[in-house]
N, CA, C and O atoms as a DFTB+ gen file, in Angstrom:
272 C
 N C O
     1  1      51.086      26.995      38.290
     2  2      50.269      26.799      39.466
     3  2      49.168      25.786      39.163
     4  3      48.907      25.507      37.993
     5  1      48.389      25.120      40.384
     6  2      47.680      23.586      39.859
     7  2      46.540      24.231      40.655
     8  3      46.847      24.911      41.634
     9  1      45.446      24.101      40.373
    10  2      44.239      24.498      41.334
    11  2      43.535      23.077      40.856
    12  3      43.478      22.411      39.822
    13  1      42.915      22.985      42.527
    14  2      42.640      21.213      43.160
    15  2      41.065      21.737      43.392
    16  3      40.749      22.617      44.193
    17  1      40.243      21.080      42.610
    18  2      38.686      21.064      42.404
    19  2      38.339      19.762      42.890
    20  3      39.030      18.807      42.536
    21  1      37.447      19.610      43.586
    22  2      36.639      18.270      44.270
    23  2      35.298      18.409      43.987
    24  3      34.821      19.540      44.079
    25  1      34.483      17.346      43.610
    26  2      33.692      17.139      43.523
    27  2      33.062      15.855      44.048
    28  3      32.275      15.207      43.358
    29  1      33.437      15.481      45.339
    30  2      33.417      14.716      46.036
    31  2      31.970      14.935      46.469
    32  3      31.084      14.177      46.074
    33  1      31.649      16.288      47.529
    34  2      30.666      16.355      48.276
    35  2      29.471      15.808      47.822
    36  3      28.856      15.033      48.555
    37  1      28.864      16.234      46.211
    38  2      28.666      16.409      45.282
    39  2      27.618      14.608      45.013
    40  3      26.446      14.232      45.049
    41  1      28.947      14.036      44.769
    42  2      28.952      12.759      44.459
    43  2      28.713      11.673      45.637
    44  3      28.413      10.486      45.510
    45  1      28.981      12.593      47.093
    46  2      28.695      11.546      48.193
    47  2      27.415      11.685      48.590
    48  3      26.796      10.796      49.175
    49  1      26.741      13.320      48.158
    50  2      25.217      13.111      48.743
    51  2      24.529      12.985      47.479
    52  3      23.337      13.294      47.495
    53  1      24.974      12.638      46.509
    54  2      24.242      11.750      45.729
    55  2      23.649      10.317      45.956
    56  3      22.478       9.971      45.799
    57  1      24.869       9.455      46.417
    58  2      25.142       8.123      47.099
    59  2      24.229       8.484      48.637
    60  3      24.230       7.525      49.410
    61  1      23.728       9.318      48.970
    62  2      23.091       9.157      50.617
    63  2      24.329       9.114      51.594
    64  3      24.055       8.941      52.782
    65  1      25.751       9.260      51.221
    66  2      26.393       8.890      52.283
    67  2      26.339      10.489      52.957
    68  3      25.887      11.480      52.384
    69  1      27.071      10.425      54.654
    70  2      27.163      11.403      55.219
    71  2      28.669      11.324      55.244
    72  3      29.228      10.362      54.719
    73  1      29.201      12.070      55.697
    74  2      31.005      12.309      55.800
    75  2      31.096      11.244      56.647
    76  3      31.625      10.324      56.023
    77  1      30.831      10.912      57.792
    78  2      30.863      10.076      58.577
    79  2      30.673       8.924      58.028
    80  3      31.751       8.342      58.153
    81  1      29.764       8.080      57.363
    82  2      29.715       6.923      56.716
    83  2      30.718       6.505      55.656
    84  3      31.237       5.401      55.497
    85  1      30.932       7.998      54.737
    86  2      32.063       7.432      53.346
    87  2      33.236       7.796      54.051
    88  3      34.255       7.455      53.450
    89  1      33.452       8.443      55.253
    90  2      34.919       8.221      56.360
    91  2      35.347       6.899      56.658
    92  3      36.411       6.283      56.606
    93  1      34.029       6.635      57.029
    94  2      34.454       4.628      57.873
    95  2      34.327       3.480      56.789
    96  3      34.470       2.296      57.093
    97  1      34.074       3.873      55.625
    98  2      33.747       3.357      54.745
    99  2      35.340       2.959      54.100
   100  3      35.856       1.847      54.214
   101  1      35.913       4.052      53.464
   102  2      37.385       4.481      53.193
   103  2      38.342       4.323      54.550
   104  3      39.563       4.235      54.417
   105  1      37.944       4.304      55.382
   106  2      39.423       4.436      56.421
   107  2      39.529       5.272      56.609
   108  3      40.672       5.004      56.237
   109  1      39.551       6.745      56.986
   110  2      39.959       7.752      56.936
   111  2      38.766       8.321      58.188
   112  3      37.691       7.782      58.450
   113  1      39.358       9.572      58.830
   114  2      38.680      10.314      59.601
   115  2      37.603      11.239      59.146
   116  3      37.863      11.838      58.102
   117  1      36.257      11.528      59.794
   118  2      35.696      12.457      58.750
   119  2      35.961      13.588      58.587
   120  3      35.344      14.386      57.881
   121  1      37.241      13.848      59.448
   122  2      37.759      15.537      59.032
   123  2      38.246      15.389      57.741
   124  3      37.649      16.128      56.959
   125  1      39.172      14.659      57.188
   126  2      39.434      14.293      56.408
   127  2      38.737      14.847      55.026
   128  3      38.988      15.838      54.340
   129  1      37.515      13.542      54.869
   130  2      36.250      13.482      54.196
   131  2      36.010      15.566      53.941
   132  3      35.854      16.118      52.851
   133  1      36.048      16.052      54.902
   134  2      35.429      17.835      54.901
   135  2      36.402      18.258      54.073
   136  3      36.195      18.756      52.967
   137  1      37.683      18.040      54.672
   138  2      38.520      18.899      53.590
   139  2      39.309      18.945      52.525
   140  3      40.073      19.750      51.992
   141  1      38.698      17.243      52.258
   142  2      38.932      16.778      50.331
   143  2      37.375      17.695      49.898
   144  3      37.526      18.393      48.895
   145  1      36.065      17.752      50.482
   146  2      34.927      18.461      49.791
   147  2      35.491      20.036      49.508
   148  3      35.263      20.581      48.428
   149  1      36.266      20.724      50.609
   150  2      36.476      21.874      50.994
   151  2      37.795      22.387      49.864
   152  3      38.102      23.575      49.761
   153  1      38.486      21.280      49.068
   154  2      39.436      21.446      48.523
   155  2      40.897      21.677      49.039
   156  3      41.962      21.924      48.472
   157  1      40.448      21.465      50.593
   158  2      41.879      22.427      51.549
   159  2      42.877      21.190      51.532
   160  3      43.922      21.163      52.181
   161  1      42.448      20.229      50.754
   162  2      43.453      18.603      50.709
   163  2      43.694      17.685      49.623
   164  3      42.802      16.929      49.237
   165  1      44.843      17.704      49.106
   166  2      44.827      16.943      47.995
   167  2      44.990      14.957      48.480
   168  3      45.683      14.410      49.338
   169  1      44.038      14.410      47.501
   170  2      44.219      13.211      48.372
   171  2      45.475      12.282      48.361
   172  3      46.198      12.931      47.605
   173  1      46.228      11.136      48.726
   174  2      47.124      10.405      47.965
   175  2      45.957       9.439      46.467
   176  3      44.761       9.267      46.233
   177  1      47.001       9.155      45.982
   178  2      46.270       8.336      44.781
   179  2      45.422       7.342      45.416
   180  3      44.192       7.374      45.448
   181  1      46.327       6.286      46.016
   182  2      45.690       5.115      47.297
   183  2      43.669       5.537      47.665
   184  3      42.581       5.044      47.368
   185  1      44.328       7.015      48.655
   186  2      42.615       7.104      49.287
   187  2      42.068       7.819      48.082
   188  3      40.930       7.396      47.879
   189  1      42.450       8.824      47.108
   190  2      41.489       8.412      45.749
   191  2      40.920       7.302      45.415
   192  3      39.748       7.047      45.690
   193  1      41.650       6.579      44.827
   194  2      41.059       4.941      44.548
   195  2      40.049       4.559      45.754
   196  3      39.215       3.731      45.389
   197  1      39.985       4.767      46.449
   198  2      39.432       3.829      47.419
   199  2      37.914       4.718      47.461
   200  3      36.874       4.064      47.376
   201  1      37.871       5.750      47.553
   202  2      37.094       6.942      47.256
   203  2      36.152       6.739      46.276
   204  3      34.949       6.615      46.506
   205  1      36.724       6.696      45.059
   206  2      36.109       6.426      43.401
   207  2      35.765       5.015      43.818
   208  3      34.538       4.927      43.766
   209  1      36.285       3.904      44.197
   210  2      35.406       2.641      44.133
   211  2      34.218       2.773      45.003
   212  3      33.109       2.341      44.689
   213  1      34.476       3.355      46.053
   214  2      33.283       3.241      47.194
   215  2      31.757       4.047      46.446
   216  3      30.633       3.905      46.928
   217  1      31.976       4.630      45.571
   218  2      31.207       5.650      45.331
   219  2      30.878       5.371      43.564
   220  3      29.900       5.900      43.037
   221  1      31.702       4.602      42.889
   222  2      31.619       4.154      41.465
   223  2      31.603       5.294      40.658
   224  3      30.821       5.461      39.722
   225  1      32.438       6.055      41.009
   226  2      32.963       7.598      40.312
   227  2      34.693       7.265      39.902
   228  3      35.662       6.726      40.436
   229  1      34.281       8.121      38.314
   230  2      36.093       7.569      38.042
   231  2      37.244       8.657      38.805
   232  3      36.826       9.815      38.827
   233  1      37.913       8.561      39.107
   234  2      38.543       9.166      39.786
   235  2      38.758      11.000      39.142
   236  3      38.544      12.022      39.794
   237  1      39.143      10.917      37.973
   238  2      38.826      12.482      37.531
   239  2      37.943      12.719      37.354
   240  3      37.904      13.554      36.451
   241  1      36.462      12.308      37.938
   242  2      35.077      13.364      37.898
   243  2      35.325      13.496      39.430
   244  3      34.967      14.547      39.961
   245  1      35.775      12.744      40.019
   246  2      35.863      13.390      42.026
   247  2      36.500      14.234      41.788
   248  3      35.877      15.260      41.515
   249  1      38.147      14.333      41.742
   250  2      39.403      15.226      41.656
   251  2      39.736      15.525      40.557
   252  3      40.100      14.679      39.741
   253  1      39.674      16.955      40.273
   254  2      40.176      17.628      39.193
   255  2      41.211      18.479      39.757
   256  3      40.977      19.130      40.776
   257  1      42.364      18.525      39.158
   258  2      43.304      19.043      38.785
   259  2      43.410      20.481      37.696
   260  3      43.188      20.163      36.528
   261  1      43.643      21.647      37.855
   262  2      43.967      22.352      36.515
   263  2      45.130      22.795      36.037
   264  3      45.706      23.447      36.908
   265  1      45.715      22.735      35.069
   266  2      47.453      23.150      35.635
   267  2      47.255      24.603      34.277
   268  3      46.767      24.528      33.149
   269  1      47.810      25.701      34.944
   270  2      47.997      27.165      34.741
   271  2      49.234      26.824      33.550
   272  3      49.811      27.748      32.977
């Protein structure tokens, strides 16, 4: 079993962004944005990357992975 940890929220109100800003920022809707924070969404690699650049986070301090 894989349990999906985000540390997105974390890292976006660090940056001042609101869901709404690092939404339109990335492309993506800000429901979206809630439920990569919420963990209820694993991202594709693509809107990772795009995520970690917008924000200058390497991609495994946003998304962690644990595998059981």
């Amino acid at each position: 079993m894989v349990k999906f940890i985000s540390n997105l929220k974390k890292y976006r109100q660090f940056n001042e962004l609101t869901q709404e800003e690092l939404a339109h920022k990335v492309n993506v809707r800000r429901e979206t944005i809630a439920r990569l924070e919420s963990a209820k969404y694993n991202p594709s690699l693509e809107l990772a990357a795009r995520i970690s650049k917008e924000l200058s986070i390497p991609i495994e301090e946003l998304f962690i992975f644990e595998f059981e």
